[in-house]
N, C-alpha and C positions, 0 to 999 in steps of 0.2 A: 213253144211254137203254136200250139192250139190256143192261148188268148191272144196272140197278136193278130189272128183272123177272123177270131171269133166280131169284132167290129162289123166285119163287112156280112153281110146277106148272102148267104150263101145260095139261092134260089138267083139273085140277081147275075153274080159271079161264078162262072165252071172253072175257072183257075182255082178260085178259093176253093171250092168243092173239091177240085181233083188233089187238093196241095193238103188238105184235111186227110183225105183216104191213103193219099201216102203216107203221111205221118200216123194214122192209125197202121199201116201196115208193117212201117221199121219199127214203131211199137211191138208189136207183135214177134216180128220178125229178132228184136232182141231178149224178149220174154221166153222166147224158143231157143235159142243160144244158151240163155240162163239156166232153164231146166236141163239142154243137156250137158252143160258142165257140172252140174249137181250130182245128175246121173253118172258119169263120168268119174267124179268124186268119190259118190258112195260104190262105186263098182272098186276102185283102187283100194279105199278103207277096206272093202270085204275083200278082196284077193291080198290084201297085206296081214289081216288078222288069220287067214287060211295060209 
């Protein structure tokens, strides 16, 4: 998603800009998801060996 906009100027265009900062933020927002099923994970692992 971020090189199909990376084209346009993002100083010129606030759509591009605002459409960047979303897609940084579902980034994030899935990176967060990810760590807590990790955690998640390693909590089960250690309540199954206990």
């Amino acid at each position: 998603m971020k090189i199909a906009v990376s084209n346009f100027s993002p100083d010129r265009n606030p759509a591009v800009r605002t459409f960047n900062g979303l897609d940084s933020s579902i980034d994030e927002f899935f990176e967060l998801v990810y760590q807590i099923n990790r955690l998640r994970r390693l909590l089960y692992m250690i309540s199954s060996i206990v």
